[in-house]
C-alpha positions in Angstrom: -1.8 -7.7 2.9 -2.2 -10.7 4.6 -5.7 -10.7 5.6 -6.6 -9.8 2.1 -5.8 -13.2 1.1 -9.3 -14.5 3.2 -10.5 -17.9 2.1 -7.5 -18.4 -0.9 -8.2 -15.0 -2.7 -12.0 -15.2 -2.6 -12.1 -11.7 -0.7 -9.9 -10.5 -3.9 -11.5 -12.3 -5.9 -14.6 -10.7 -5.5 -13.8 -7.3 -5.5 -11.9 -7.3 -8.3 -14.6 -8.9 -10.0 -16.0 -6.5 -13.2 -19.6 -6.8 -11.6 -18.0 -5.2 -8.1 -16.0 -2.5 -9.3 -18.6 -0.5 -6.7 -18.1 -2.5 -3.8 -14.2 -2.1 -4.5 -14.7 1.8 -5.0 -15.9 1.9 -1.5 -13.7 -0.5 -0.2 -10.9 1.6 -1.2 -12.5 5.0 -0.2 -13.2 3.6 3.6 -9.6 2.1 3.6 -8.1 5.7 2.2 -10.5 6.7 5.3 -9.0 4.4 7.9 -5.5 5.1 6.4 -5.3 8.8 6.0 -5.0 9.8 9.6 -2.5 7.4 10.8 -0.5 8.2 7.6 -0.5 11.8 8.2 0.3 11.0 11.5 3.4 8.9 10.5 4.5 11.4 7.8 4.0 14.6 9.8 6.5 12.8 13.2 8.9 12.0 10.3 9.0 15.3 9.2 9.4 16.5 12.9 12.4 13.8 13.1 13.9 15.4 9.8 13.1 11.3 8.5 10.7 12.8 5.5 11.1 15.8 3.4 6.9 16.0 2.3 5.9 19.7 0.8 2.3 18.7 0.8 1.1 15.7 2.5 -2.1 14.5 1.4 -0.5 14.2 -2.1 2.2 12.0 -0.3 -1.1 10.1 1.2 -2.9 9.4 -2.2 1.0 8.5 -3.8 1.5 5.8 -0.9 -2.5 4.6 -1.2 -1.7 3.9 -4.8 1.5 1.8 -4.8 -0.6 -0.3 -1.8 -3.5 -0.7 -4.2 -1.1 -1.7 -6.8 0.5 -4.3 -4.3 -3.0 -5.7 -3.4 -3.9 -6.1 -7.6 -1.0 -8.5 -7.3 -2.4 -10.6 -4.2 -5.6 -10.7 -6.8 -3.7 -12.1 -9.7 -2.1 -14.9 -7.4 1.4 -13.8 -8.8 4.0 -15.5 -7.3 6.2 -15.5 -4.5 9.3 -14.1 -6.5 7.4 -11.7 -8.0 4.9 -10.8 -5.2 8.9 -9.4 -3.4 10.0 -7.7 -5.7 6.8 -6.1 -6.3 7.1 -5.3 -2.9 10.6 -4.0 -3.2 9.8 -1.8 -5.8 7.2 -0.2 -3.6 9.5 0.2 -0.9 11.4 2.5 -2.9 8.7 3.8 -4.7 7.3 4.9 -0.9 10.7 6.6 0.0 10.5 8.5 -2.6 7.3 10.1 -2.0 8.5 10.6 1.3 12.1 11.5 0.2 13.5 9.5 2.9 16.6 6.9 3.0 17.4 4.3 1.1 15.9 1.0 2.4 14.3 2.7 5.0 10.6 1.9 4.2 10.1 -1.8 5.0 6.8 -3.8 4.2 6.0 -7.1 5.2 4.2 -10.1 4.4 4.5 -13.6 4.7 5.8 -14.1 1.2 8.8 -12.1 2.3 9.7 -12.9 5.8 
């Protein structure tokens, strides 16, 4: 999430711009790209480790891709610190859910909450 925050939120910025909303269509589709193998990956040794219960991953996938988009709309909107973590909390839980793993197993980090 870091890197997203190029040059003070000008990457952001410009995506979420109303004249972009193609350029963030296929950012998002070649980040669902990148993302969807090393996810099924992570979610199919979980389920080997009996970590995740997941009846049908690629809906896990697109569940997981979503809170993440949600969590970058907030680096866009420059909300603050506070909010940014528990933003980030809520995902966490929202995550191991999807996955139906533990409680406070899913941990993501940023700067604003290190």
């Amino acid at each position: 999430l870091q890197k997203a925050m190029y040059k003070n939120g000008l990457l952001l910025n410009m995506i979420y711009d109303v004249q972009n909303l193609q350029v963030k269509q296929k950012l998002f589709l070649r980040i669902e790209e990148g993302l969807s193998p090393k996810l099924t990956a992570i979610i199919e040794d979980g389920i080997k480790q009996k970590q995740f219960s997941v009846s049908y991953i690629p809906t896990a996938i697109d569940y997981i891709l979503t809170i993440l988009e949600f969590l970058s709309l907030a680096l866009y909107q420059r909300t603050s610190p506070r909010i940014l973590t528990s933003r980030i909390r809520m995902a966490e839980k929202l995550i191991e859910s999807t996955l139906s793993s533990k409680d406070k197993s899913i941990h993501i980090y940023t700067n604003a909450n290190r």
